[in-house]
N, C-alpha and C positions, 0 to 999 in steps of 0.2 A: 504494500500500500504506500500512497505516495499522494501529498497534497498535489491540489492544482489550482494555480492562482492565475487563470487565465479567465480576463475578461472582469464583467461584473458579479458574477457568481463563483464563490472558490468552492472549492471542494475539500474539507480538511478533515483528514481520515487519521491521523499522526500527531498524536500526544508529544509535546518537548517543551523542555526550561528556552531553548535558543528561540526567540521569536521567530513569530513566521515571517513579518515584519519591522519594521522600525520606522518605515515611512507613514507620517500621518494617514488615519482612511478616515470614510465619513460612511459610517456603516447605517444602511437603513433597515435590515435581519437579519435573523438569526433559526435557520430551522435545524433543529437535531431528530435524526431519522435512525433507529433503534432497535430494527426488527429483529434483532439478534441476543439481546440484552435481557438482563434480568431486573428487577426490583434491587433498588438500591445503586443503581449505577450510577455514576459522574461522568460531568462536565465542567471545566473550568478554564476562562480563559483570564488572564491577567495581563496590565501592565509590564513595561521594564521593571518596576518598580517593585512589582509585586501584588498591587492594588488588585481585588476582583471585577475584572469587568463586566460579566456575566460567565453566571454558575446554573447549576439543572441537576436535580435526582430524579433520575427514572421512577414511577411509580405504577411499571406494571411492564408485563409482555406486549411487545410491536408497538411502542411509544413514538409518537412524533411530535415533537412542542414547535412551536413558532413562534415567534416573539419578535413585534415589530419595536424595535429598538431607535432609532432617526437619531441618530447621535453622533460627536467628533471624538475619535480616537486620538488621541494628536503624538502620541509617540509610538504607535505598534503598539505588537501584543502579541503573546504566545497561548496557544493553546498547552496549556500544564498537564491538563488531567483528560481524556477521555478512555474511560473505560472500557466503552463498545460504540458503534453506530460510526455516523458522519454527520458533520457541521457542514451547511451548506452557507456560508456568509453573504449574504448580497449587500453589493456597495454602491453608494451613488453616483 
């Protein structure tokens, strides 16, 4: 598995401390898609800093959450933590 940061929709399958970026974004979603996962599972994506930018615990089999988020990223971010699924990030 292997992010893909092509276009306005990323595709982020790969858990890392190394950001995926560092270049400000202006992220307008966030869908995490689960079909594989159990109860209890994470997502978290943070700052350089460490800050949570947005977090998620699965609460069941074949989960999909969406979260329109319309917000500035202004230093990058890494995704820390995904347990199972794919982050689908759409940006402005």
């Amino acid at each position: 598995m292997a992010n893909s940061l092509k276009g306005r929709i990323w595709k982020l399958d790969t858990a890392s401390a190394t950001p995926v970026t560092t270049e400000p974004q202006n992220v307008k979603s966030i869908r995490w898609v689960n079909a594989s996962g159990v109860t209890g599972d994470t997502a978290v994506i943070k700052d350089p800093d460490g800050a949570v930018l947005w977090d998620s615990v699965q609460p069941g089999a074949n989960f999909v959450e969406y979260d329109l988020l319309e917000t500035w990223w202004s230093r990058g971010f890494a995704v820390t933590t995904l347990a199972s699924g794919t982050l689908y990030l759409t940006l402005k």
